[in-house]
C-alpha positions in Angstrom: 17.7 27.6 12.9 20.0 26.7 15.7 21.1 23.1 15.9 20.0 22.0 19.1 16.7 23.2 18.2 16.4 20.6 15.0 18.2 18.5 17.6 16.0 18.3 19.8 13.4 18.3 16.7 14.5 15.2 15.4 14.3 13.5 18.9 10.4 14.2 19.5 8.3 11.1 18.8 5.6 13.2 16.6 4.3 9.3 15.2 3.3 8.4 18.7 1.2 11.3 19.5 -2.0 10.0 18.0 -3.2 12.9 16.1 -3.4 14.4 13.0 -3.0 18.0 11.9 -6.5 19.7 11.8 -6.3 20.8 8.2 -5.7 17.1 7.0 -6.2 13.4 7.2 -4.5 9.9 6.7 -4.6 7.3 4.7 -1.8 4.0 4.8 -1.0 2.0 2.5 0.7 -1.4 1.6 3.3 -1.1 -1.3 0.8 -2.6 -3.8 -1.6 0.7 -2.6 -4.0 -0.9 -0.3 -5.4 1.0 2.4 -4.3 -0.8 5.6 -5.3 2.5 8.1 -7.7 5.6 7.9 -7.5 8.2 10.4 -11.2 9.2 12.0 -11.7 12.3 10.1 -10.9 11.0 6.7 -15.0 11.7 6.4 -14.8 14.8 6.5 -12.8 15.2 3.4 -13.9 12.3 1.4 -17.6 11.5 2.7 -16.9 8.2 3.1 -16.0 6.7 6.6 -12.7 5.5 7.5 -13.6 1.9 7.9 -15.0 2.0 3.9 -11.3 2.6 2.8 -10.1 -0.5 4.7 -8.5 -3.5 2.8 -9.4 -1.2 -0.6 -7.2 -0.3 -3.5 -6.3 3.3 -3.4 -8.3 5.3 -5.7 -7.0 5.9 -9.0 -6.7 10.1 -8.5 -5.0 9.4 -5.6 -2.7 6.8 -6.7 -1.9 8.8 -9.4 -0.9 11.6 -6.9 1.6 8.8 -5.1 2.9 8.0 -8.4 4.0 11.9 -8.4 5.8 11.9 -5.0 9.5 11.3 -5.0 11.6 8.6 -3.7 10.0 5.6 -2.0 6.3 5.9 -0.2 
């Protein structure tokens, strides 16, 4: 890749946009794994509605999965 293209890249502000890619959703959490924000289609891959994952411990399967991932989360 050229390096004005990852430049330029590196200066978009993708975490302001607002959305999510269509094939995914979003969960946040705190360090001690408590959801603090869902994203509005969380539903649709979970069945439960955002707003039932807030203030709640991440689930064990998916804690376990963050436990996998490398570096800090």
């Amino acid at each position: 890749m050229r390096k004005a293209f990852i430049a330029q890249c590196e200066q978009e502000a993708l975490h302001r946009s607002g959305m999510i890619h269509p094939h995914g959703a979003l969960l946040i959490c705190t360090a001690d794994l408590r959801v603090t924000h869902a994203s509005a289609n969380l539903a649709d891959y979970t069945g439960r509605p955002p707003v039932a994952w807030l203030g709640q411990p991440l689930p064990d399967e998916l804690a376990r999965l963050n436990a996998m991932l490398p570096g800090e989360v």
